[in-house]
C-alpha positions as CSV (number, residue, x, y, z in Angstrom):
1,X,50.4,-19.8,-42.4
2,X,47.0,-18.9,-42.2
3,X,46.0,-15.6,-43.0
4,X,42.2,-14.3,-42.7
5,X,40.7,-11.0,-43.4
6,X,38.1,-8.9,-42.0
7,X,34.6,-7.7,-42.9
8,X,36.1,-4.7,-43.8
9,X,38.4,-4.4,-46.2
10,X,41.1,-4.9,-44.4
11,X,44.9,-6.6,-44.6
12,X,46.7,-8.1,-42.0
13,X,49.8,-8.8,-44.0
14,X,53.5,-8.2,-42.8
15,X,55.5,-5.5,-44.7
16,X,56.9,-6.5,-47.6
17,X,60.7,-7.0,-45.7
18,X,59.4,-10.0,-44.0
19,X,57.7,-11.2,-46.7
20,X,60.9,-11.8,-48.9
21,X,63.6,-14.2,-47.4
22,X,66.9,-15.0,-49.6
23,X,67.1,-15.4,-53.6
24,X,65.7,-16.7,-56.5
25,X,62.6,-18.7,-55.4
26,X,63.0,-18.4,-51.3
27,X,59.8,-16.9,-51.1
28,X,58.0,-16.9,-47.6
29,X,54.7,-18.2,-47.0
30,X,52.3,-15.5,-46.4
31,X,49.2,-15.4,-47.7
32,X,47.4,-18.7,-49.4
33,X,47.9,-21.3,-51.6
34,X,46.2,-23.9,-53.1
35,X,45.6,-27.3,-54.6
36,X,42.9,-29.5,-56.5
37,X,42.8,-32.9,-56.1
38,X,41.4,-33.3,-59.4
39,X,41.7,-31.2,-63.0
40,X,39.0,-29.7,-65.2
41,X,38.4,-28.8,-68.9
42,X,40.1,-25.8,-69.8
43,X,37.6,-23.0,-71.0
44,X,37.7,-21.4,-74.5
45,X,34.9,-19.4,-74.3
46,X,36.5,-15.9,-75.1
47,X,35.2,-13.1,-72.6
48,X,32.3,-10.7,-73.9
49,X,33.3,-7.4,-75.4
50,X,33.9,-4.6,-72.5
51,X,30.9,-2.0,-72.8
52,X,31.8,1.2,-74.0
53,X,30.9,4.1,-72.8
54,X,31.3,6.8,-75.7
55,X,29.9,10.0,-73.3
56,X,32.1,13.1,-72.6
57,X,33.6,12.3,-69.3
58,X,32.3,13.7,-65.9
59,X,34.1,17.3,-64.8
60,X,35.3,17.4,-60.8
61,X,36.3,20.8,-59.5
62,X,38.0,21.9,-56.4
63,X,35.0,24.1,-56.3
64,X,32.5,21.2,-55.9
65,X,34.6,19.3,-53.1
66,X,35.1,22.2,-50.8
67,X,31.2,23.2,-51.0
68,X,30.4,19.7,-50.3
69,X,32.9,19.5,-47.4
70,X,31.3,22.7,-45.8
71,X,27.9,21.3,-46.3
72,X,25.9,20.0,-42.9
73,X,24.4,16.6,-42.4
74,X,21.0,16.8,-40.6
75,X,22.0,13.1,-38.6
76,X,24.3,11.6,-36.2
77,X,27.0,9.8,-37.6
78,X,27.0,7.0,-35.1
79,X,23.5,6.1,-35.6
80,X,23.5,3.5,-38.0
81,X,20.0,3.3,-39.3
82,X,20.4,7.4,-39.6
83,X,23.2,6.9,-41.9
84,X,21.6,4.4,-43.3
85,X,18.5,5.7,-44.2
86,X,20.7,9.1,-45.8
87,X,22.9,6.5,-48.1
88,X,20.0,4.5,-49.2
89,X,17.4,7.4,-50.3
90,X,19.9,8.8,-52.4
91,X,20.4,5.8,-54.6
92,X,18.8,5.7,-57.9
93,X,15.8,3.2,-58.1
94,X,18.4,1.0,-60.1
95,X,22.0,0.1,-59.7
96,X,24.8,-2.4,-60.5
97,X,27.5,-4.1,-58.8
98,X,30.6,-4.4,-60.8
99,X,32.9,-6.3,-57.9
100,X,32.1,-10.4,-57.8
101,X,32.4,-10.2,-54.1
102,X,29.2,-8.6,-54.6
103,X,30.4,-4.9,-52.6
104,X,28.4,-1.8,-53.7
105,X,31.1,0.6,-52.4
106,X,30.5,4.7,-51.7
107,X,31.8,7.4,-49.4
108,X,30.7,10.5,-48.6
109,X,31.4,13.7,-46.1
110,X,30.1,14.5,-43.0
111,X,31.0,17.3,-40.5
112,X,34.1,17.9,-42.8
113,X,35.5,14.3,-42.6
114,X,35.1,11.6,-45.5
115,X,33.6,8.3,-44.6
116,X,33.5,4.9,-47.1
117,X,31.4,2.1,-46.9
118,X,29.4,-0.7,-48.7
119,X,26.4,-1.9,-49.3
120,X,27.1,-6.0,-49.9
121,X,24.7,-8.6,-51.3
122,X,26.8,-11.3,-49.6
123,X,26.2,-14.7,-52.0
124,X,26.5,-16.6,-48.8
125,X,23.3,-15.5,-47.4
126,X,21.8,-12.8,-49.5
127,X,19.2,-15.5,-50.2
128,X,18.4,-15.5,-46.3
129,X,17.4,-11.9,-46.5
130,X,20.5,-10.3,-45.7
131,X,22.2,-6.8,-46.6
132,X,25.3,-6.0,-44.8
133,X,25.6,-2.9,-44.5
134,X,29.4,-0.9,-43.2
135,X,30.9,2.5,-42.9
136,X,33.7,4.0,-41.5
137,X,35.8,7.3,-41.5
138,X,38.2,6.7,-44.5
139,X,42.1,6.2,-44.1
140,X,44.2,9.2,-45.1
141,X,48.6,9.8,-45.2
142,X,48.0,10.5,-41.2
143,X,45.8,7.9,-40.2
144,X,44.6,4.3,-40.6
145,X,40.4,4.2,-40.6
146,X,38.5,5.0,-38.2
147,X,35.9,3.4,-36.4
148,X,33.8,0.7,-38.2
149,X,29.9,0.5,-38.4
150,X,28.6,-2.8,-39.6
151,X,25.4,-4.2,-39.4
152,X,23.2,-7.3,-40.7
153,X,20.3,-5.7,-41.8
154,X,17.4,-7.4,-42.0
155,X,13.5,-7.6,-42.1
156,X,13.8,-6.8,-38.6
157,X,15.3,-3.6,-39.5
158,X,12.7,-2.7,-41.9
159,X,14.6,-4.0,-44.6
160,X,13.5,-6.6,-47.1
161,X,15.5,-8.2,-49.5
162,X,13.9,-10.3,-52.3
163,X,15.0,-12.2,-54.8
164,X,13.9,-11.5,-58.1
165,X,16.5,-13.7,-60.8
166,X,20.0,-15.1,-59.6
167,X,21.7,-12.0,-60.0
168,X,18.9,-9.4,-59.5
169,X,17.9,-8.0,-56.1
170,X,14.9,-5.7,-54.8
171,X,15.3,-4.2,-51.7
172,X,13.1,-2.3,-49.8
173,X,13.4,0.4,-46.8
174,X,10.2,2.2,-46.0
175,X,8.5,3.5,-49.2
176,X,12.0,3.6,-51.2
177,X,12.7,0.3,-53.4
178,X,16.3,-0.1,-55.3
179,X,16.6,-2.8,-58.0
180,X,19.9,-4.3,-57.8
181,X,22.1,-6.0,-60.7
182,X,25.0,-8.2,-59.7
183,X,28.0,-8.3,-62.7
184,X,26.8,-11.5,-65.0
185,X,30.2,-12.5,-65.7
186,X,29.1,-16.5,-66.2
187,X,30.3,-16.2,-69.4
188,X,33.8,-15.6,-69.3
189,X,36.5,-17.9,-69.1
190,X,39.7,-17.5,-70.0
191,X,40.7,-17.8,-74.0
192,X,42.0,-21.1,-75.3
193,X,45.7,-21.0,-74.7
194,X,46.0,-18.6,-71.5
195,X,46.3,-21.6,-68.8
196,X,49.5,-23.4,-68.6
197,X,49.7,-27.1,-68.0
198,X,48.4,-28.6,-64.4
199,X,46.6,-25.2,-64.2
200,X,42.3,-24.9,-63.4
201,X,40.1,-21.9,-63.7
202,X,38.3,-21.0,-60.5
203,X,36.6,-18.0,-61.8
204,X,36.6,-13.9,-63.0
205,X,37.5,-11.1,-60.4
206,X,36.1,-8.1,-61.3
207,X,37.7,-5.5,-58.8
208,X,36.5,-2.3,-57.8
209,X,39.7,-1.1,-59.1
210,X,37.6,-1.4,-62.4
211,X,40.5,-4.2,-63.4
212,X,39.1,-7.9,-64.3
213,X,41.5,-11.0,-64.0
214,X,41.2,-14.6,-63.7
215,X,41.6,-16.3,-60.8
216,X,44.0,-19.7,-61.6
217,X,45.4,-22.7,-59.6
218,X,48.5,-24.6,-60.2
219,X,47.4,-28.7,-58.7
220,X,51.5,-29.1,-59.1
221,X,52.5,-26.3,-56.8
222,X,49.6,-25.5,-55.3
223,X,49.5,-22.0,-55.8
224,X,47.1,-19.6,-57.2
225,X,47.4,-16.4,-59.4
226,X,45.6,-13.7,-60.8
227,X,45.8,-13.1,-64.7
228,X,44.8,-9.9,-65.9
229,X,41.7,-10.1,-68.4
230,X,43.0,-7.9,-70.9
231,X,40.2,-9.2,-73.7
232,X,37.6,-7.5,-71.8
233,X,39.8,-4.2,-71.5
234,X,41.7,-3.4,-68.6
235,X,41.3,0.3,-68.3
236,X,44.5,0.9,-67.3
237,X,48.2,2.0,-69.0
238,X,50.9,-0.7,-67.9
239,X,54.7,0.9,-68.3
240,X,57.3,-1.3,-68.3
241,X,59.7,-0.7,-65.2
242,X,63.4,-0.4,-65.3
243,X,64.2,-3.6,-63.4
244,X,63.2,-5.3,-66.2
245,X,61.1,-5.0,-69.5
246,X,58.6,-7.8,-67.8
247,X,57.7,-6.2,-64.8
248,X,55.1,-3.7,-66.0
249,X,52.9,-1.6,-63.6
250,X,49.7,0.2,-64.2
251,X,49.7,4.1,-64.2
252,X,46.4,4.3,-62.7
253,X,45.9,1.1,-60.1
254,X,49.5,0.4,-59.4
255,X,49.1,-3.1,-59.9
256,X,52.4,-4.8,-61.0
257,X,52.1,-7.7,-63.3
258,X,54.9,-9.7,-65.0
259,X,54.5,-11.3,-68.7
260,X,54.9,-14.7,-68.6
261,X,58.0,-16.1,-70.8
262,X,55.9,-19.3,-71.6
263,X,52.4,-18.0,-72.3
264,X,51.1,-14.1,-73.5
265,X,49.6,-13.5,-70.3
266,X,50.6,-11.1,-67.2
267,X,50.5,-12.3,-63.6
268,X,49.7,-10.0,-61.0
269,X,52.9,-9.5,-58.5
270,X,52.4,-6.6,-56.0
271,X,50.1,-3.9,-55.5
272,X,51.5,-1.0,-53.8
273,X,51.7,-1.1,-50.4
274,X,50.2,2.9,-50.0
275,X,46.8,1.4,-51.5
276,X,47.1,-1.0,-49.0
277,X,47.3,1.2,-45.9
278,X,45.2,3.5,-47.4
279,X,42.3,0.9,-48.1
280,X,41.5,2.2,-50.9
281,X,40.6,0.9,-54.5
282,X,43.4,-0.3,-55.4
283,X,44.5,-2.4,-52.5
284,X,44.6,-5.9,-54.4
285,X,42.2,-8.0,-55.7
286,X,42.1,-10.2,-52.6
287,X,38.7,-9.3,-51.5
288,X,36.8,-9.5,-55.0
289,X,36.8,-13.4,-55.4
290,X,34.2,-14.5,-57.7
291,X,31.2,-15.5,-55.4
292,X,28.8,-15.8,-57.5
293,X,30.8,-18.8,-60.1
294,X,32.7,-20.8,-57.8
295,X,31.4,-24.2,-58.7
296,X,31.1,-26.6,-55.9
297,X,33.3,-27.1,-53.5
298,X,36.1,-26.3,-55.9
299,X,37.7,-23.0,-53.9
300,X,37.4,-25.4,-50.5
301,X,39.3,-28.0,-51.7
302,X,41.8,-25.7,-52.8
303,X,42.5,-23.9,-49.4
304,X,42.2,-27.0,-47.6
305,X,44.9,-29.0,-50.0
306,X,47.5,-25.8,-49.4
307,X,46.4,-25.5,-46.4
308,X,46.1,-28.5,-44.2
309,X,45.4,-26.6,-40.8
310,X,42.3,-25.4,-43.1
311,X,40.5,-29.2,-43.6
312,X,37.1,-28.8,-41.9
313,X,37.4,-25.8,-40.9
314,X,36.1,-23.6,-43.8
315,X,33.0,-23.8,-46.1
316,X,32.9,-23.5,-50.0
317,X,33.0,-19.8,-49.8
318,X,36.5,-20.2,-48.0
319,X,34.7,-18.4,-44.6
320,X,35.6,-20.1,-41.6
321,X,33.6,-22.2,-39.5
322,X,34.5,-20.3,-36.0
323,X,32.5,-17.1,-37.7
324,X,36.8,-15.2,-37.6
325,X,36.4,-14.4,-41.5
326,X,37.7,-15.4,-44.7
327,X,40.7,-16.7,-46.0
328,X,42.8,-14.5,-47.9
329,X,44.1,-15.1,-51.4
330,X,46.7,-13.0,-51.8
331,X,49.6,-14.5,-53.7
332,X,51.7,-10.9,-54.8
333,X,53.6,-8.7,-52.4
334,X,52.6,-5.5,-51.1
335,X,55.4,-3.2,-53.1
336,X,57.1,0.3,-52.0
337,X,59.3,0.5,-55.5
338,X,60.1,-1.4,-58.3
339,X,62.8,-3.0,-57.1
340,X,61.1,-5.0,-54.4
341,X,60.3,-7.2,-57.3
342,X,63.2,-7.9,-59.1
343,X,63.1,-11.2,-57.2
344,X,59.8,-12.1,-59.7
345,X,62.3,-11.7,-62.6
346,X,65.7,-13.2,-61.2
347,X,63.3,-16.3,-60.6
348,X,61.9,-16.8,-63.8
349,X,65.6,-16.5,-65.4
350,X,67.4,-18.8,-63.3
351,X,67.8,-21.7,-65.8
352,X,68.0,-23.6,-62.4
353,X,64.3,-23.2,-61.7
354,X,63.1,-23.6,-64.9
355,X,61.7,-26.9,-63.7
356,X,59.7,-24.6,-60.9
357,X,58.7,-21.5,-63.2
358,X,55.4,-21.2,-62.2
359,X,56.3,-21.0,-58.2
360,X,58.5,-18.2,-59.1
361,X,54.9,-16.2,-59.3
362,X,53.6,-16.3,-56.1
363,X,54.6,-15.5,-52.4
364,X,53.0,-18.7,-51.3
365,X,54.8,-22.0,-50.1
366,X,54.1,-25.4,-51.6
């Protein structure tokens, strides 16, 4: 099926009930898949060490978050350049962007609420002078967000965007200038050994969960996956679950992984499905593919070959023609317990799909 996903971050997946039909390997086609027509070298560049930051970590006090609920904003939240002109005065001259879909994320409070937004140097058209800029009020247990502000902001606006290096950015809004690093992560491939046979690398996700993978395809199956990068460091704890000793989940993100029987890896299989609704951090790496290393026309190919309905239709970025949005790679299920994905490990230890093992991996047909 096709499945697309909005400027903000947003899913439009079903609930994990109708994404699960039968045993073993039944797994319904929800989210994407895809196939290369043609293979490529396997990388063995190992990834760069993970910096580390050896400073005594930052205090927060319930003290500090009620004062800066209670504090009053001196503009109207509904007018964009406003809000704009508050968010980007109070950046440092100087920041960087971790997440490879390029999304310089913050929130903030106003009149007692808490609002989330980004910043995005968009790799698609940064070059054009671009800044897309979206806020909203910020999903909580008794609501989903609220309204969205989103704007492409532009010379017109009074802002300028200019190129200094390919992943260095000045932009400019009245007298205030901020310098802008994108994550140099062309470096990284996956170690020698991590890829299984018929399988390419597309490229490293960096999420702003603060979790790195690699983004895989299988040409066989035609379905992707995301390995976690654990050479750079993942920053989380992963505790084995009692469905089985396989099925691990981080203490921190959520994120469920499963360790391969074939290869010392771990293959992302769920997020939980709170994140999700909540749109927060940790909702799944689906919106953090890595724009600024996709070679070619290498992702394109891939959506279109899973994908037929997708042939002409998309660009190399996977953004659709007809200006909808982007297609979602999402090949894990959204999770409410453990158990939801005992069907990952029943799959991988039926002896009768051992012929199929790496379908048993994703939610997507093929």
């Amino acid at each position: 099926m096709t499945s697309k996903r909005q400027k903000k971050k947003k899913s439009a997946w079903p609930p994990v009930s109708k994404i699960l039909a039968g045993a073993g390997l039944a797994l319904a086609s929800v989210m994407v898949a895809g196939a290369m027509i043609y293979n490529a070298a396997q990388g063995t560049q190992a990834p760069r060490p993970a910096p580390r930051n050896v400073s005594t970590p930052k205090l927060q006090t319930n003290q500090k978050f009620i004062e800066e609920l209670a504090k009053r904003s001196d503009f109207a939240i509904e007018d964009m350049e406003a809000s704009f002109r508050y968010i980007f005065s109070s950046l440092p001259d100087t920041v960087h962007i971790y997440p490879t879909e390029n999304y310089y994320y913050f929130s903030f409070y106003h009149g007692g609420i808490e609002y989330a937004g980004n910043l995005r140097l968009a790799a698609i058209d940064r070059d054009k002078g671009i800044l897309h800029f979206a806020y909203f009020a910020a999903a909580n247990v008794s609501s989903s967000d609220g309204e969205m502000h989103y704007k492409k902001l532009t010379a017109s606006d009074g802002v300028i965007v200019e190129k200094i290096s390919a992943l260095e950015y000045r932009v400019s809004f009245g007298a205030k200038q901020v310098t802008f690093h994108l994550n140099d992560l062309g470096d990284v491939e996956p170690p020698k050994g991590l890829l299984a046979e018929n399988e390419i690398y597309i490229g490293p996700v960096f999420d702003e969960s603060g979790i790195q993978m690699y983004l895989l395809f299988n040409t066989r199956f035609n379905i992707f996956h995301y390995i976690l990068n654990d050479t750079w460091g993942a920053g989380d704890e992963f505790i084995a679950t009692e469905i089985s000793d396989r099925i691990v989940i981080g203490k921190r993100s959520g994120f469920a992984f499963y360790k391969d029987h074939t290869i010392d890896r771990k293959i992302l299989i769920g997020v939980h499905v709170a994140n999700v609704v909540m749109n927060n951090y940790y909702d799944g790496p689906f919106d953090q593919l890595p724009d600024n290393f996709i070679k070619g026309d290498m992702l394109k190919k891939a959506i279109e070959a899973s994908d037929p309905q997708m042939a002409g239709k998309i660009d190399n970025f996977g953004y659709l023609s007809s200006g909808e949005g982007r297609y979602l790679i999402g090949p894990y299920i959204q999770y409410s317990q453990p158990s939801d994905m005992k069907m990952f490990d029943d799959c991988a230890t039926n002896k009768e799909m051992q012929q199929q093992y790496a379908r048993c991996f994703s939610t997507a047909g093929g």
